[in-house]
C-alpha positions in Angstrom: 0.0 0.0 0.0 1.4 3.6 -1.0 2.1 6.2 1.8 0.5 9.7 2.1 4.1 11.0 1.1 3.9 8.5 -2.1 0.4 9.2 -3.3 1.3 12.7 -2.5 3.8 13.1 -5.3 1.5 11.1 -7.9 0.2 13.2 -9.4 3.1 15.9 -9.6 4.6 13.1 -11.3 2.2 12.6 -13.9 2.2 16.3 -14.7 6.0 15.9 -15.6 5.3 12.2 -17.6 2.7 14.7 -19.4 3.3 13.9 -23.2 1.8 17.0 -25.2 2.3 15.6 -28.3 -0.2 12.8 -27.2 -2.4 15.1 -26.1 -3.5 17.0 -29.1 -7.3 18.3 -30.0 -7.7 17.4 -25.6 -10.0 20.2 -23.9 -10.8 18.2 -20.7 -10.7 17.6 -16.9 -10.6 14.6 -15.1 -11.7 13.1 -12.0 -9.8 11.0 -10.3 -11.6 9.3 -7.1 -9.3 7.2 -5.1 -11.2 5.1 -1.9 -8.6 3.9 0.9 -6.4 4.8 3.6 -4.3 7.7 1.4 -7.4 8.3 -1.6 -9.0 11.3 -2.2 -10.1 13.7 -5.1 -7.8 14.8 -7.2 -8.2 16.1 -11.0 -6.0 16.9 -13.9 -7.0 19.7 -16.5 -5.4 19.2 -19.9 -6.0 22.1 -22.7 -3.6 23.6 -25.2 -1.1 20.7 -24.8 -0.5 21.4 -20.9 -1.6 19.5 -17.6 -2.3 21.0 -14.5 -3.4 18.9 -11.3 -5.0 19.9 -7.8 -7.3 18.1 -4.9 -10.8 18.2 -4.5 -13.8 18.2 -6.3 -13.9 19.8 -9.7 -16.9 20.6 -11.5 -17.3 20.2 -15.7 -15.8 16.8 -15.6 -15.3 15.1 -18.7 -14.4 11.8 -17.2 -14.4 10.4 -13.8 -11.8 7.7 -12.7 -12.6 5.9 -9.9 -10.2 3.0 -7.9 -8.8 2.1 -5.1 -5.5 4.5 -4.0 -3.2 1.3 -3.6 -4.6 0.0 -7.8 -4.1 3.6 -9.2 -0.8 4.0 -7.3 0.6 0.4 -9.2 -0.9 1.8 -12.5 0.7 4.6 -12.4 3.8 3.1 -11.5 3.7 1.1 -14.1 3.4 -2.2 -11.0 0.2 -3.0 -13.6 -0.8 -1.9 -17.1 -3.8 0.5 -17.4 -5.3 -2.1 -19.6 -5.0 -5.0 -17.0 -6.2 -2.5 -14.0 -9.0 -1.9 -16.6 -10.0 -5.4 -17.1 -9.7 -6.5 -13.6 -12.2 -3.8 -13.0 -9.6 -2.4 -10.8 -10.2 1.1 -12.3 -13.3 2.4 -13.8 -13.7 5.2 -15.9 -17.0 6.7 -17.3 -15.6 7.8 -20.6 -13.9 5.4 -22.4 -12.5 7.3 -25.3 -10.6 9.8 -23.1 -9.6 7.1 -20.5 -8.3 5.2 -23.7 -6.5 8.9 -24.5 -5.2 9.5 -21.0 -3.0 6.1 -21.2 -0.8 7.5 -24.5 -0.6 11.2 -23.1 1.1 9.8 -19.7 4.5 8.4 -20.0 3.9 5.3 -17.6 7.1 4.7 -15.6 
């Protein structure tokens, strides 16, 4: 299971893994709803080729991710392939085109 400290510096991380290039034609903000011990809402806003992130709710979504903090961290770590997490039903998203999106615009690690 990730620490505060490490689920802390997800998404900071995936701002920096941010692949613009990917991310072309993207207007959209994102949801990201993480149950467990060190979960919480977070979101990511992606227009004109830049990401930004923050914590909390966030209205206008265009997608909401939802999962459990210690699946999400091991995704995004690149433990477990979006794919897999995906299929296991270990992350559920409520726009499949843009969830399909956000796995090329983030460089994995």
């Amino acid at each position: 299971m990730p620490t505060k400290e490490e689920m802390q510096q997800v998404f900071p991380q995936m701002q920096q893994r941010f692949q613009p290039d990917k991310a072309k034609g993207v207007d959209a903000i994102i949801q990201v709803d993480l149950s467990g011990e060190n979960g919480g809402l977070f979101w990511l806003k992606i227009a004109n080729g830049e990401c930004e992130h923050g914590e909390g709710a966030i209205e206008n979504a265009a997608m909401v991710l939802k999962a459990k903090d210690e699946d999400f961290y091991a995704m995004v770590t690149g433990k477990v392939s979006p794919m897999q997490a995906f299929m296991m039903g270990k992350i559920k998203v409520n726009n499949m085109e843009l969830g399909l999106k956000m796995t090329t615009m983030f460089q994995m690690a």
